[in-house]
C-alpha positions as CSV (number, residue, x, y, z in Angstrom):
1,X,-22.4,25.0,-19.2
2,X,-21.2,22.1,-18.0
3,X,-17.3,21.3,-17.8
4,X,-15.7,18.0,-20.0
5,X,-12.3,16.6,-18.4
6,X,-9.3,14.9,-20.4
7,X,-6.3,13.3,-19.3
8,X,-3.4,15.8,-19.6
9,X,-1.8,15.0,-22.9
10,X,2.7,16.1,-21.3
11,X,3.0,17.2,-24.8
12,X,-0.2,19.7,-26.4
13,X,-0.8,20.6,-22.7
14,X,2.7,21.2,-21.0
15,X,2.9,24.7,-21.6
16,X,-0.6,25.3,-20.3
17,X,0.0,23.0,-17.2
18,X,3.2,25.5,-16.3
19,X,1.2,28.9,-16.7
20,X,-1.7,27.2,-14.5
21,X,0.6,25.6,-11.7
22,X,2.7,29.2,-11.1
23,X,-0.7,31.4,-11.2
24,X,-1.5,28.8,-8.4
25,X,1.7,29.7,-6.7
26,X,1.2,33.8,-6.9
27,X,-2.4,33.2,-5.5
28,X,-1.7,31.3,-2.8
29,X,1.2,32.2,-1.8
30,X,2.2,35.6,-3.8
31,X,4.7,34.7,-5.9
32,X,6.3,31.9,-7.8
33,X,9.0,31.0,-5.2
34,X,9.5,27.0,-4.5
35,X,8.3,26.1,-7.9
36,X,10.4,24.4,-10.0
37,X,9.3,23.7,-13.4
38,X,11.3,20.7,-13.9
39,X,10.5,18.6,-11.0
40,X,7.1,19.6,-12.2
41,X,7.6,18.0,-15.5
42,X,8.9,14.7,-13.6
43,X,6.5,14.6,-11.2
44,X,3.4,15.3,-13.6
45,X,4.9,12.8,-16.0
46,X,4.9,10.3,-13.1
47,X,1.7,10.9,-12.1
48,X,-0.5,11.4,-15.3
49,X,1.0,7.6,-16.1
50,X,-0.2,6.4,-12.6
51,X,-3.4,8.3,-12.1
52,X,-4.9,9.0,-15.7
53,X,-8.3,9.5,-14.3
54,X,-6.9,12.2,-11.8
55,X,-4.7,14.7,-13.9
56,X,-7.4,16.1,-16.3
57,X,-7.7,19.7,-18.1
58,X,-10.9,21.3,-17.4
59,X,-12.4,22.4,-21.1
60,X,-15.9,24.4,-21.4
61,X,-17.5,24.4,-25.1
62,X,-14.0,23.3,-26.5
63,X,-12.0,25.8,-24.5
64,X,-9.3,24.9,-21.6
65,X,-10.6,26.8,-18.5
66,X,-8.8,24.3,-15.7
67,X,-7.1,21.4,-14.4
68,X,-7.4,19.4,-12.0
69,X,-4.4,17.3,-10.0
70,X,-5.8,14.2,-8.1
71,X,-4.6,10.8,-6.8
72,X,-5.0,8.4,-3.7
73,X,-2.1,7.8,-1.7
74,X,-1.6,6.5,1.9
75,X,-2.1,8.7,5.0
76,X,-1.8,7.7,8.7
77,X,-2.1,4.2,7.7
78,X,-5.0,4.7,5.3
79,X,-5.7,5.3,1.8
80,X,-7.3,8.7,1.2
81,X,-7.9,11.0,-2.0
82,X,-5.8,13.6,-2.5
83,X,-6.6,17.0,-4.5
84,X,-3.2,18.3,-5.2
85,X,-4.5,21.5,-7.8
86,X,-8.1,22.7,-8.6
87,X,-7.4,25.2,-10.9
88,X,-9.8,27.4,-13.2
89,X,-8.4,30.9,-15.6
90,X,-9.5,34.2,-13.2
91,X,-12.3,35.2,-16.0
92,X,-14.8,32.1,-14.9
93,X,-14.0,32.1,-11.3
94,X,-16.5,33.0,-7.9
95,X,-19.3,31.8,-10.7
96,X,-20.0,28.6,-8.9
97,X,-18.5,26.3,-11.5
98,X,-16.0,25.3,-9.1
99,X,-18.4,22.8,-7.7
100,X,-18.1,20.7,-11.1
101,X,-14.4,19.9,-10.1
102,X,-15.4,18.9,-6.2
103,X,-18.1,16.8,-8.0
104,X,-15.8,15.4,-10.6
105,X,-12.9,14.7,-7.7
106,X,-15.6,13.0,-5.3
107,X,-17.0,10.5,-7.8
108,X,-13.5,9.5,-9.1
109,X,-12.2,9.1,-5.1
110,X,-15.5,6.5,-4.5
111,X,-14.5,5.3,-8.1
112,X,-11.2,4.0,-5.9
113,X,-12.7,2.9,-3.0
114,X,-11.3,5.6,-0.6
115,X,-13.9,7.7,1.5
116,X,-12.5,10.7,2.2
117,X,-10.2,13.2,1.0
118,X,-7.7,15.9,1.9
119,X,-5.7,19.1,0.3
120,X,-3.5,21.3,1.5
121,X,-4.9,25.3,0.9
122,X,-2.6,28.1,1.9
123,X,-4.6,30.3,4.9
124,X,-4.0,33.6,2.7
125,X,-6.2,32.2,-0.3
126,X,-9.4,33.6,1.7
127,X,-11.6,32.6,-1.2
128,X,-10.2,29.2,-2.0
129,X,-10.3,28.7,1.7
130,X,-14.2,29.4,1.6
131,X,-14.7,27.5,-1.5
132,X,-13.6,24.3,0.3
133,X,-15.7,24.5,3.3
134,X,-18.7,25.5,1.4
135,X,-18.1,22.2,-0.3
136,X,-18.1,20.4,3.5
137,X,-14.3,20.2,4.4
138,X,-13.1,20.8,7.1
139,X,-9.5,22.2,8.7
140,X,-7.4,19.5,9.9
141,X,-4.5,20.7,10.9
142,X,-1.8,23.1,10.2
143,X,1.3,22.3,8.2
144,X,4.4,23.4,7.3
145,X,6.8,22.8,4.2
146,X,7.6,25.9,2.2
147,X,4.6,27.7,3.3
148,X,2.3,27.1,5.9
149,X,-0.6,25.7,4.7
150,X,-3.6,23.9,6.1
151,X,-4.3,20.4,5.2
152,X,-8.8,20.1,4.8
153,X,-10.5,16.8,4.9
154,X,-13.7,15.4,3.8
155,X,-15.5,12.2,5.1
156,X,-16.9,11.1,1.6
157,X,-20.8,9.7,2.1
């Protein structure tokens, strides 16, 4: 079945976007540590006004299965797409359906003229990291702000 995206809606969707962004946190990283729920608010406030196209929730036959976090912004002089969250709930995940979201994130980055596109994937998120190369990017380099984590890149075509 095929996924339908929205713009996040700060208000019906808040509470989902919370739960979502801290399982995030214990996958990658184990726990919830360095998230803070209320620069969250700000900064997906902030965004959702500057990127509508970018900061979606991921519904399947009326249900909310996901969300998605992506904007452009300027790296190394350039301006590249930038996948800040893929997320989809544990039942639907390692089915394949995560390719809808690379689709989805690809045709909105060529939508805004940038051709390619990076993330940042904790190293311990084995599958996540797998899920990203199978969908052609590639590691970087390694990074370090609360975690280590790698920053992938893909040359859009």
């Amino acid at each position: 079945m095929a996924f339908s995206f929205r713009t996040i809606d700060v208000k019906s969707d808040l509470s989902t976007c919370i739960e979502f962004r801290k399982d995030s946190f214990r996958v990658s990283f184990g726990d919830e540590k360095g998230f803070n729920p209320n620069e969250y608010v700000e900064l997906l406030t902030e965004r959702i006004a500057r990127f509508p196209w970018g900061y979606v929730m991921v519904e399947e036959q009326g249900e909310t299965v996901g969300q998605m976090e992506i904007f452009t912004r300027e790296y190394e002089g350039r301006l590249v797409g930038f996948v800040s969250l893929y997320y989809l709930i544990p039942p639907i995940r390692g089915q394949g359906k995560g390719a809808q979201l690379t689709h989805y994130a690809e045709r909105r980055f060529r939508e805004q003229g940038v051709t390619e596109y990076h993330l940042r994937v904790s190293p311990a998120n084995v599958r996540a990291v797998r899920f990203y190369e199978k969908s052609g990017l590639i590691k970087l380099q390694e990074e370090r702000a609360d975690h280590t984590v790698w920053r992938m890149g893909k040359i859009l075509t």
